[in-house]
C-alpha positions in Angstrom: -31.3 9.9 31.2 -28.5 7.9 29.9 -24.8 8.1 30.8 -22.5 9.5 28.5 -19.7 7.6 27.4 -15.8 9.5 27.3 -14.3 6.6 26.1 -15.4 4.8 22.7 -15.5 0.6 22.7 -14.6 0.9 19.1 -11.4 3.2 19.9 -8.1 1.0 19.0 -5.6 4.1 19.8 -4.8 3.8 15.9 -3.1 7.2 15.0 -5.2 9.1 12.1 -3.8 12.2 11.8 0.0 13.2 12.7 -0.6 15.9 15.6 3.5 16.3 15.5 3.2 20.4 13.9 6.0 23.0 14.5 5.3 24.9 17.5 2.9 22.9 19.6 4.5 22.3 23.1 4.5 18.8 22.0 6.3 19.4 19.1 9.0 16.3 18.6 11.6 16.7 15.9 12.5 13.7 14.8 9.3 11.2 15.0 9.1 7.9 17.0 6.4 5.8 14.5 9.0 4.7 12.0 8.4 7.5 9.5 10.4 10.1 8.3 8.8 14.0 8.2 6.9 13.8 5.1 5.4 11.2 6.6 6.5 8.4 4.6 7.3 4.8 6.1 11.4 4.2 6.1 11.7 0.6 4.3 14.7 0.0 2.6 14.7 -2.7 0.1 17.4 -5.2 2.4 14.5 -5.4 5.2 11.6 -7.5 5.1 8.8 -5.1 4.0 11.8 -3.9 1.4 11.7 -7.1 0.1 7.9 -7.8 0.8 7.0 -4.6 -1.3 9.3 -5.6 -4.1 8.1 -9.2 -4.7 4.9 -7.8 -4.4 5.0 -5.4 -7.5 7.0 -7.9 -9.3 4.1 -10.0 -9.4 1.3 -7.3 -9.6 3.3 -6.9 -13.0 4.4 -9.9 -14.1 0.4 -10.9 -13.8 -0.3 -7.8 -15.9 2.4 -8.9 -19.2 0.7 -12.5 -18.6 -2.9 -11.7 -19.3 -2.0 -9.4 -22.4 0.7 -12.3 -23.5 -2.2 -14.7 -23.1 -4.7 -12.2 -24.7 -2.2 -12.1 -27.6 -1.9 -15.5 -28.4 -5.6 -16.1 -28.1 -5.8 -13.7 -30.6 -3.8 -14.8 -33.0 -5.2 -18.1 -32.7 -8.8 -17.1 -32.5 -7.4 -15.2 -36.1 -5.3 -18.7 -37.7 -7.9 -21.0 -36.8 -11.2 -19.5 -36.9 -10.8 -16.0 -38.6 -8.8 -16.1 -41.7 -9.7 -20.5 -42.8 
């Protein structure tokens, strides 16, 4: 028969579920893993992920208004040129 493992290779000790609940004898108030209760990250936008995040979406949208800009002015070109000659 084969042995049984009790320890997983593949385990990294990532965290998938926050085990902090009310009235466990483990129970810790305030959380040590950088997040507030709700379970949201704390960034605020003077730190580096703050400002990481933000540049980010600026982009994401900014990418967005360019292809329908671009989309727009193929359009009416595709229209002057080829449409209404």
């Amino acid at each position: 028969m084969s042995k049984r493992r009790d320890r997983y290779e593949e385990d990294d000790g990532e965290t998938i579920v926050n085990m902090n609940v009310d009235g466990m004898p483990w129970y810790r108030p305030k959380s040590e893993t950088g997040t507030d209760e709700s379970g949201r990250f704390k960034v605020s936008p003077r730190s580096p992920e703050g400002k990481a995040a933000i540049r980010g979406s600026l982009l994401a949208i900014f990418t967005v208004i360019g292809i329908f800009l671009g989309g727009a002015v193929l359009f009416i070109l595709f229209c002057e040129k080829i449409w209404l000659k």
